[in-house]
C-alpha positions as CSV (number, residue, x, y, z in Angstrom):
1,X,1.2,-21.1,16.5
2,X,-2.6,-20.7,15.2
3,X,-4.9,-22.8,13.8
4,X,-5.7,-21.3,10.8
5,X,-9.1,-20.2,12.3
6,X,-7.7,-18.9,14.7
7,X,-5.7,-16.3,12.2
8,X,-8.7,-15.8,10.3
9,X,-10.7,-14.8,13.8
10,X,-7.1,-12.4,14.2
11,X,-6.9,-10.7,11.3
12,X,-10.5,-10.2,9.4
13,X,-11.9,-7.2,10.5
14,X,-14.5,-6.7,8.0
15,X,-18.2,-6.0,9.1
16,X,-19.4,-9.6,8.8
17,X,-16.4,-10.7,10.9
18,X,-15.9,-11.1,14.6
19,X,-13.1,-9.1,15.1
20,X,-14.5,-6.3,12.7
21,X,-17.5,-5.9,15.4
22,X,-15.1,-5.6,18.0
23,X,-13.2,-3.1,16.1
24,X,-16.4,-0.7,15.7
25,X,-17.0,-1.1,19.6
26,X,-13.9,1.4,20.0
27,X,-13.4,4.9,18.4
28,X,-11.1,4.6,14.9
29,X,-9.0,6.9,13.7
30,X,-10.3,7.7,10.2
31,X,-8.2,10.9,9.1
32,X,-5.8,13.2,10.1
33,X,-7.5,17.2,11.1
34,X,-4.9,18.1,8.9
35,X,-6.3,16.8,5.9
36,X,-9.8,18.8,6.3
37,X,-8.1,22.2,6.8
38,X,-11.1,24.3,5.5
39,X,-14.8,24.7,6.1
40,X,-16.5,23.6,2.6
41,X,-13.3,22.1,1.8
42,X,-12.5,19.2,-0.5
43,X,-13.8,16.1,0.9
44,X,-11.5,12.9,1.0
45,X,-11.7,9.5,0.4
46,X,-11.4,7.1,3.5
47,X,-11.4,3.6,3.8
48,X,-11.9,1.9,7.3
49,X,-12.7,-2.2,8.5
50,X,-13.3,-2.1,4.7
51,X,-15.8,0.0,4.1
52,X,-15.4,3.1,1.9
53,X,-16.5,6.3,2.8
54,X,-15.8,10.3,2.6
55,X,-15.1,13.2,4.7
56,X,-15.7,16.3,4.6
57,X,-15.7,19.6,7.0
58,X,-18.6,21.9,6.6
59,X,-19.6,25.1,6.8
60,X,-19.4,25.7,10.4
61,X,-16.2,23.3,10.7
62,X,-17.8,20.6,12.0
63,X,-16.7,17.3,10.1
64,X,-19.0,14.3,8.7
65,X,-17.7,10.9,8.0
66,X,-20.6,9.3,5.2
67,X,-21.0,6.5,2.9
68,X,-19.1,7.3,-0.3
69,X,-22.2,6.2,-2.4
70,X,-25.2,8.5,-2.8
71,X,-28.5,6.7,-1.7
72,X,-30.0,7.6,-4.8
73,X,-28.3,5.8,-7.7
74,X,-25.0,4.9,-6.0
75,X,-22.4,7.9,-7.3
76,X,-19.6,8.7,-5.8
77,X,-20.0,11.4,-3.2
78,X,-16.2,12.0,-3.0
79,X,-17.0,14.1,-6.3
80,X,-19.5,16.0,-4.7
81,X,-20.1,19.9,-3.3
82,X,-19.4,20.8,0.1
83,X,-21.0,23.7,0.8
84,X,-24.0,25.6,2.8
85,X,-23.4,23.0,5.9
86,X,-24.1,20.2,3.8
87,X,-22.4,17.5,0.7
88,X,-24.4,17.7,-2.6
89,X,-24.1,14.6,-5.6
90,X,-23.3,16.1,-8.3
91,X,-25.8,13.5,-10.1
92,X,-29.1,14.7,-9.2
93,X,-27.9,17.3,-6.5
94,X,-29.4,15.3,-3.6
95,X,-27.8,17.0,-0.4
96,X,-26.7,15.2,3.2
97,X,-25.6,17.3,6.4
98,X,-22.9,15.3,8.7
99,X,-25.3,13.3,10.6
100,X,-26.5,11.7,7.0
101,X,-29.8,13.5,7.0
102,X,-31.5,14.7,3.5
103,X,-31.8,18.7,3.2
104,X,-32.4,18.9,0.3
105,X,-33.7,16.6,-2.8
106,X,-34.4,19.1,-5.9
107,X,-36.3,16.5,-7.8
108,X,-38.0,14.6,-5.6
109,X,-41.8,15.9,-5.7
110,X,-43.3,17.7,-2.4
111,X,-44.8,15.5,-0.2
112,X,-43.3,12.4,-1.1
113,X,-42.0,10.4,1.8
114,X,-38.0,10.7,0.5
115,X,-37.8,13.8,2.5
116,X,-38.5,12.5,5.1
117,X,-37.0,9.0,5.2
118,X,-33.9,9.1,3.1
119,X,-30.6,9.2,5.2
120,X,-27.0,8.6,4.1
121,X,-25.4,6.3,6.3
122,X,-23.2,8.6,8.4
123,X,-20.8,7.8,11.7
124,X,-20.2,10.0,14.5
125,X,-17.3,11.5,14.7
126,X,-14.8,13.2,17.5
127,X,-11.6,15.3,16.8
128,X,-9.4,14.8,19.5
129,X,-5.3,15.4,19.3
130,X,-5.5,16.4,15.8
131,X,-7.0,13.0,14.7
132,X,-10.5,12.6,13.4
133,X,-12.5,9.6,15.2
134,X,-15.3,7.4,14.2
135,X,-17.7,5.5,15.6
136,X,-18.7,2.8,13.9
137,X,-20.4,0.6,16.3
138,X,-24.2,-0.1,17.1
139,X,-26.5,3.1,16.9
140,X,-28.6,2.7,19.9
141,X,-27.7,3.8,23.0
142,X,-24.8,6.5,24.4
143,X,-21.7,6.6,23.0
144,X,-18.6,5.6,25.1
145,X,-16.3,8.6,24.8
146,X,-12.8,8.3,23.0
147,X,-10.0,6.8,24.3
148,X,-7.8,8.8,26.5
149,X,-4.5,8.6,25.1
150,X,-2.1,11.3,26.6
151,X,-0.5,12.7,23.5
152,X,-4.6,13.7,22.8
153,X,-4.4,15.8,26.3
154,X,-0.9,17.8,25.7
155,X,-1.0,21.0,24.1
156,X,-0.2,21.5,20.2
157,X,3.5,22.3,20.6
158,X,3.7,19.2,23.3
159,X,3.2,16.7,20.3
160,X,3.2,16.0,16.9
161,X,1.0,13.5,15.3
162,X,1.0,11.8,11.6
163,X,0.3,8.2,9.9
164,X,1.6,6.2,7.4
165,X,0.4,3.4,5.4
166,X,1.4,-0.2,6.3
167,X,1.3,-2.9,2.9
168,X,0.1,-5.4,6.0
169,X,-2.8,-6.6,8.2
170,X,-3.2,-4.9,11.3
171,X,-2.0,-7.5,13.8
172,X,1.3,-8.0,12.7
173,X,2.4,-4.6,12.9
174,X,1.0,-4.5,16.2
175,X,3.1,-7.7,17.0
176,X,6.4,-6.2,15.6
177,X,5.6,-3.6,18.2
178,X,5.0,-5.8,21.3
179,X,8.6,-8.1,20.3
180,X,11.2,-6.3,21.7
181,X,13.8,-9.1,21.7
182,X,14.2,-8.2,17.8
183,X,15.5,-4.7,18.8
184,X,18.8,-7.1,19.4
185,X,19.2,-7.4,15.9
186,X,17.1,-5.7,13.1
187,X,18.4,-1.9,14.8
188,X,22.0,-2.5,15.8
189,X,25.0,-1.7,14.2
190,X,26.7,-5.2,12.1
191,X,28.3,-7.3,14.3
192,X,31.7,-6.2,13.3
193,X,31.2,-2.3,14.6
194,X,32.1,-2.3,18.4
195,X,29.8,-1.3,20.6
196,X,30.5,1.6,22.7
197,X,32.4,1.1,26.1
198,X,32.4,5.0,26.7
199,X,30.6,5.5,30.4
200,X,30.2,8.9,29.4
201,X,28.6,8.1,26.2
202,X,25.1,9.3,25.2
203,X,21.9,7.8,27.0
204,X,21.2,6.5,23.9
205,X,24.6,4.3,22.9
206,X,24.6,2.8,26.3
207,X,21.4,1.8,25.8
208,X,22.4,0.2,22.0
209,X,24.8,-1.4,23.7
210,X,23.0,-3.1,26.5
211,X,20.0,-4.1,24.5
212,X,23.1,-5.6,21.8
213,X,24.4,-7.4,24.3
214,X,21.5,-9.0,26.0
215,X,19.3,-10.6,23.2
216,X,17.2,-12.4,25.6
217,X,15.3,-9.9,27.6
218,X,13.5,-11.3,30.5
219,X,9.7,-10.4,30.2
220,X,7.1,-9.7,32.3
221,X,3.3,-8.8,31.7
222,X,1.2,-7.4,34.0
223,X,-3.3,-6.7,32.9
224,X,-5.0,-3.6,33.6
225,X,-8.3,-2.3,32.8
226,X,-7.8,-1.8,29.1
227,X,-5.2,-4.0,28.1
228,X,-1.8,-4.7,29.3
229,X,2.0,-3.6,29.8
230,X,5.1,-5.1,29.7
231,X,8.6,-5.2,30.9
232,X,11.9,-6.7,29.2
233,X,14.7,-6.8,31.3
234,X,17.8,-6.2,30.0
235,X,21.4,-6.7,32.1
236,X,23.5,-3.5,31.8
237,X,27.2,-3.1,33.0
238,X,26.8,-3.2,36.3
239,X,26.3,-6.6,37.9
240,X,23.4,-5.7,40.4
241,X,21.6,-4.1,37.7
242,X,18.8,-4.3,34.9
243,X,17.7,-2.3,32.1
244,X,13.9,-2.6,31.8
245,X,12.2,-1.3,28.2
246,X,8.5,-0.9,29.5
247,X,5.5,-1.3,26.5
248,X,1.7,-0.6,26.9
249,X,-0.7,-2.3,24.6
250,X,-4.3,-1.0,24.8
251,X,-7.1,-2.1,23.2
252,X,-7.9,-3.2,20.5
253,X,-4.9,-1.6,18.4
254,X,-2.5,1.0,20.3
255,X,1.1,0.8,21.2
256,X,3.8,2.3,22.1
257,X,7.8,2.9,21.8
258,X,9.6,1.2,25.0
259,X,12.7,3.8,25.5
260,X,12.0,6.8,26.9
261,X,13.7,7.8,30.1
262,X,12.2,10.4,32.1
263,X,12.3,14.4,30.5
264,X,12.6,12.5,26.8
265,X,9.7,12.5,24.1
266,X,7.4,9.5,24.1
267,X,5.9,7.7,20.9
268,X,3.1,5.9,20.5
269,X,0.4,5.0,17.6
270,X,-2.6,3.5,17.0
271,X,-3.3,0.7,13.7
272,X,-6.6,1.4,11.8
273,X,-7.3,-1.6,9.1
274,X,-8.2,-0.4,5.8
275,X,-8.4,-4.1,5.0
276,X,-7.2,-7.0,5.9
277,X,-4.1,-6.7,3.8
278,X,-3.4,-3.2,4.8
279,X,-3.9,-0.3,7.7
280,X,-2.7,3.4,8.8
281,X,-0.5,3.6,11.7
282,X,-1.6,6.8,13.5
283,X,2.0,7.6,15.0
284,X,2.5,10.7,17.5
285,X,5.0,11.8,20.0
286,X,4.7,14.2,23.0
287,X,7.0,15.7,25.9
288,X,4.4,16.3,29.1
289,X,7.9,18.4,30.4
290,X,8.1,20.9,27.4
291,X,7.3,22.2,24.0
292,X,8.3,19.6,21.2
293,X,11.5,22.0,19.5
294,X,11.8,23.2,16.2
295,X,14.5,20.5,14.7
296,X,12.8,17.6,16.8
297,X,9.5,18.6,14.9
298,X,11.4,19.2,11.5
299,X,12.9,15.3,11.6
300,X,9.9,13.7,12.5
301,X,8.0,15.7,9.9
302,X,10.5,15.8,6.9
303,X,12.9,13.0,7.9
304,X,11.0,10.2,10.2
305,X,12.6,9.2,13.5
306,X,11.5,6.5,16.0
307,X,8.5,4.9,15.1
308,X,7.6,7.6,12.2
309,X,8.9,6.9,9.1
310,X,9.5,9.6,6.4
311,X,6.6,9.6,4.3
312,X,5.5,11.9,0.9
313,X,2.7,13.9,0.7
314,X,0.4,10.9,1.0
315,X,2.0,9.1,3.8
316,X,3.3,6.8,2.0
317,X,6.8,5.8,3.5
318,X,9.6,6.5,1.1
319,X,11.1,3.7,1.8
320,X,8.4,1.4,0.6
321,X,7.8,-2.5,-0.8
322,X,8.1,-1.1,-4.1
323,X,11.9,-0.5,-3.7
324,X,12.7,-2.6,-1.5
325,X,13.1,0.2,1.4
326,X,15.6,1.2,-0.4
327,X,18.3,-1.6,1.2
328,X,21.6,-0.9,0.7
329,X,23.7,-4.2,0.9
330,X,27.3,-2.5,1.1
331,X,25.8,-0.7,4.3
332,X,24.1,-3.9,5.4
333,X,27.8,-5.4,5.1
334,X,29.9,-3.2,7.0
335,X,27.5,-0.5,9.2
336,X,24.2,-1.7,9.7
337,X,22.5,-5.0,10.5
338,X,19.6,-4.3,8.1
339,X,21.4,-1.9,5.3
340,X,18.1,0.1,5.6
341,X,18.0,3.4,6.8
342,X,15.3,4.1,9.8
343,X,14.6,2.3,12.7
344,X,10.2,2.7,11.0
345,X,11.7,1.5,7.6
346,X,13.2,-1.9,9.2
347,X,9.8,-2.8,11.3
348,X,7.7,-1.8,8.1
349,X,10.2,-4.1,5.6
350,X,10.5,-7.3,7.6
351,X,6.3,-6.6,8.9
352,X,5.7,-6.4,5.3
353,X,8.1,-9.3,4.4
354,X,5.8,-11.5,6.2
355,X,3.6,-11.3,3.5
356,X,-0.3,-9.7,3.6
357,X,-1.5,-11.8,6.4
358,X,1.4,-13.8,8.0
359,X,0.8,-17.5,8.0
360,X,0.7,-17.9,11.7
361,X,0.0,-22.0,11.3
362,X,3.8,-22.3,10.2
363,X,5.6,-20.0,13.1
364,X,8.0,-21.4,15.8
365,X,7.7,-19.6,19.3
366,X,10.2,-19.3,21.2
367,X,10.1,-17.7,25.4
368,X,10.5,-13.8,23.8
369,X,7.2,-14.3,22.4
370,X,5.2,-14.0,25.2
371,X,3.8,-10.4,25.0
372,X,2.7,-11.6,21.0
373,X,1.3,-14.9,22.4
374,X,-0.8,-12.3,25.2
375,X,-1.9,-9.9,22.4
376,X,-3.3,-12.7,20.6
377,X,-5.1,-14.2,23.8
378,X,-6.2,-11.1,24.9
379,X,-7.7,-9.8,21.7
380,X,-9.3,-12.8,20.5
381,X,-11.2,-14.0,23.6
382,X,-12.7,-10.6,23.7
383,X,-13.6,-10.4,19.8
384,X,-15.3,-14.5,20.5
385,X,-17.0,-13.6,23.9
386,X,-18.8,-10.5,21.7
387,X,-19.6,-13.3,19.0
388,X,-20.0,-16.1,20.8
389,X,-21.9,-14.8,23.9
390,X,-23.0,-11.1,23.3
391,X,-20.4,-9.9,26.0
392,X,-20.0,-6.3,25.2
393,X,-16.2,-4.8,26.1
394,X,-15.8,-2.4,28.4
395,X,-12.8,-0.9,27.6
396,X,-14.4,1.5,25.6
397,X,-16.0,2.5,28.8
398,X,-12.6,3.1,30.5
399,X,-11.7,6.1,28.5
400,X,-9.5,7.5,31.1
401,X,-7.7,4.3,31.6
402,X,-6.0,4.5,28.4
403,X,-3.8,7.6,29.9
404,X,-0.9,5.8,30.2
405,X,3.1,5.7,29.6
406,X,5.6,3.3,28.2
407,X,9.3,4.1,28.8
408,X,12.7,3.0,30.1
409,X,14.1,2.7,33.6
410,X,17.2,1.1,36.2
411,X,16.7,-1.1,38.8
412,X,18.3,-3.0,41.3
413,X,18.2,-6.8,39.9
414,X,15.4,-9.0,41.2
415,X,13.0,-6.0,41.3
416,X,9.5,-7.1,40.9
417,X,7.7,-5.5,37.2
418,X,5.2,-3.5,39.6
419,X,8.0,-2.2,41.4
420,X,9.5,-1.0,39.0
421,X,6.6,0.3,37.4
422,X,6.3,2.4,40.9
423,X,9.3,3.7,40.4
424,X,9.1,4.6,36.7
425,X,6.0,6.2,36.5
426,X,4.3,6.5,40.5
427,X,1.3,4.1,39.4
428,X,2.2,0.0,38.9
429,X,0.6,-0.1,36.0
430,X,1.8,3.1,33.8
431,X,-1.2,4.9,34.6
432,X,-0.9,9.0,34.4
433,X,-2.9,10.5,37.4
């Protein structure tokens, strides 16, 4: 439970707030490469730690993230041209190159200082994995580089990347994501469908049917240099052995699924806030072994699977607030604990469900809590030491520590978390080499 400035301190990420400057002290995702295909393309509208800005890709492909309102007399610069290397209002046809500077102001007299002073506020900007980064942090100084993440490092047929838009704050999505204990319930089959007893079933029903049977996973969390991991351990069928679902969490806002067994595709995302009452999740998935295939590429773009949820043309999900995902209570009945199809769908309805901003004065903890109790910790001492104190992060430094893997593995009963992080991954943290 949180005082209820404690939730504030959580979940406002605005730029007068102290979690908002500890946002902009890390590289956001502001837009997917996708949606600025073309040089002197249409710029789009963004929205990130509530401020609203546009995007556009100029001349020589290079992209500029800028205010949305004109310095001049506040128009809208979403409206405006792209074109010659540079965005022009269509009001008075004042122009701004990606780095914000004024190239050209048509009536603004020679010799005046305008030309030499005005600037549109403008971010810098990385592409890296097919997502367009900002920087929104303090302007002096070098620039830490962006995070690391691995899917970023594969090449284009090793991964596929997206978003979708989450009707929530931040930090409960990234809480849904750290509980695993809820994978018990909210993804199974209804009670009344047997689980499968087949040995020779697929790795993925024998897995169902251990996490179905064991509700109360015993965790463990181990820090590292940008965050932290953790391990539920699951019992399985054999007495001297445990099924451990393994879960980075990075700073400030990136996760990952828990599941994957060695040679199998890994997911993982990073939240954005738009506000405090909503946020993109920047999902992707990659293989390190092999090319992502042509149907595994086709579901996750046209049908959702995993973490990704099938989306329109916005990335919206289909399966949304507005129809209440959809639920089907005859399938909810009889096949499915939730009635609602999509294992994204049922985190998005019951994160959503909890409203905005969850209430996190009137919650009741419970032991399977403890990797949500640590995200809280974590991220909040950091976001009051900047406050409070001035204490810059230095995770941003770390870029290359945020090369790291979540995943599932077996081990003998009574093996210790770093253990079997050894023996998962070669590193007792997660960490790719």
């Amino acid at each position: 439970m949180l005082t209820a400035a404690e939730n504030d301190l959580l979940t406002r990420t605005g730029p007068d707030t102290a979690m908002g400057q500890y946002f902009r002290r890390f590289w956001q995702p502001a837009a997917l490469s996708e949606e600025l295909p073309e040089a002197d393309g249409p710029p789009i509208r963004l929205t990130v730690l509530g401020e609203e800005l546009v995007a556009f890709r100029d001349s020589d492909g290079r992209v500029g993230v800028v205010d949305r309102r004109c310095p001049h007399r506040g128009a809208d610069l979403f409206f405006g041209r792209n074109e010659e290397c540079g965005l022009r209002c269509l009001y008075h046809g004042w122009k701004f190159d990606v780095t914000g500077r004024a190239v050209d102001l048509p009536n603004v007299p020679a010799g005046v200082r305008h030309h030499e002073t005005v600037r549109l506020k403008a971010y810098p900007v990385r592409e890296f994995g097919e997502i367009i980064w900002v920087y929104m942090g303090p302007e002096a100084g070098a620039l830490p580089e962006v995070p690391q993440l691995e899917f970023g490092l594969m090449a284009a047929d090793h991964r596929f990347v997206t978003k979708q838009l989450m009707a929530c704050n931040w930090a409960q999505c990234m809480e849904g994501d750290l509980d695993t204990s809820h994978f018990s319930f909210l993804h199974m089959p209804a009670p009344q469908v047997p689980s499968n007893e087949n040995p020779d079933a697929p790795a993925d029903e024998r897995r169902l049917k251990w996490i179905r049977k064991d509700p109360m996973p015993k965790f463990s969390i181990l820090d590292h240099e940008v965050g932290f991991v953790v391990g539920g351990a699951r019992a399985t069928d054999e007495a001297d052995e445990a099924y451990w679902r393994i879960t980075q969490y990075s700073l400030p806002a990136n996760g990952t699924g828990p599941s994957t067994l060695p040679g199998e595709t890994y997911y993982g995302f990073t939240l954005v806030p738009i506000s405090d009452e909503s946020c993109w999740m920047y999902c992707y998935a990659w293989n390190p072994d092999r090319p992502l295939g042509d149907a595994e590429r086709h579901k996750m773009a046209h049908e959702g699977h995993s973490i990704i949820a099938q989306t329109d043309a916005h990335y919206v999900p289909v399966r949304n607030k507005l129809n209440d995902y959809m639920i089907d209570r005859a399938v909810q009945k009889n096949r499915t604990y939730s009635g609602v199809k999509g294992l994204a769908e049922q985190d998005i309805m019951i994160q959503e469900s909890q409203g905005p901003i969850v209430d996190r004065t009137r919650e009741t903890l419970t032991a399977t809590d403890a990797a949500v109790v640590r995200f809280r910790r974590t991220v909040m001492a950091a976001a009051a030491a900047l406050a409070d104190s001035g204490e810059e992060p230095s995770a941003p430094w770390r870029h290359q520590a945020y090369t790291i893997r979540p995943g599932s593995w077996f081990a003998a009963e009574g093996t210790p978390f770093e253990d079997v992080l050894m023996e998962r991954f070669g590193h007792n943290r997660g960490r790719v080499a």
